[in-house]
N, C-alpha and C positions, 0 to 999 in steps of 0.2 A: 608081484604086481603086474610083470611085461605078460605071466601067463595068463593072466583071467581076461587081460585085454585080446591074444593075440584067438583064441576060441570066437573070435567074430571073425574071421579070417583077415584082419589087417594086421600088417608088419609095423609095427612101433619098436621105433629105439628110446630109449632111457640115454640120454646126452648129458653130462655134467661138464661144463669148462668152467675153465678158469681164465679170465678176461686179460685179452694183450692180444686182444685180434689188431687194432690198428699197427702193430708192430709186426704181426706174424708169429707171435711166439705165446699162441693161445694152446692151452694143453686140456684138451676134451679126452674126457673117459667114457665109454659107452658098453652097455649091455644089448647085446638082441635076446629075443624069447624063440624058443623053437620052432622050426618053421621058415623061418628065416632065408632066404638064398645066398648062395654064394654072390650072388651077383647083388644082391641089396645089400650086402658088407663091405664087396668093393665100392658100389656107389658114397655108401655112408661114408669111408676110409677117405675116396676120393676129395669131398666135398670137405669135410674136418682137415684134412690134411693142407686144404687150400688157406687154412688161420692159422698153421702149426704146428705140434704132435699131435696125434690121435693114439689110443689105446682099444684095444675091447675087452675090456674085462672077462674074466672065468665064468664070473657069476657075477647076478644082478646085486647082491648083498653088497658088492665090494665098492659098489656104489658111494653108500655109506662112510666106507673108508675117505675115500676121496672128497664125500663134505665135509668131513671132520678135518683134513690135513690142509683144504684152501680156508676153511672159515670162512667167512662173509665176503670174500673177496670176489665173489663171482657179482655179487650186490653193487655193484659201483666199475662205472665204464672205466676203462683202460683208458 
């Protein structure tokens, strides 16, 4: 999905958290598409890391993984 978008030349992340930002202990998982910079993954890491864990996943599929194992919990504020 991140590649068909990123052939327009914009850098999009694929973001999934899981809600407990007001506590700090929000755990986002992220894909970039290629193309990507080093320095737009620091920025992204930076900024996620300000709510909690961040990850970057391998692959964008793993995504997936990570809706399945919060459930609906992202659905409903912390």
């Amino acid at each position: 999905m991140l590649a068909h978008f990123a052939v327009c030349g914009g850098r999009i992340f694929l973001i999934m958290r899981i809600a407990a930002i007001g506590i700090g202990a929000c755990y986002s998982a992220w894909s970039a598409p290629p193309g990507v910079t080093d320095q737009d993954r620091d920025r992204i890491h930076a900024d996620l890391s300000a709510i909690g864990i961040d990850n970057q996943l391998a692959e964008e599929s793993q995504i997936d993984r990570v809706t399945a194992a919060s459930g609906s919990s992202s659905a409903y504020p912390a």
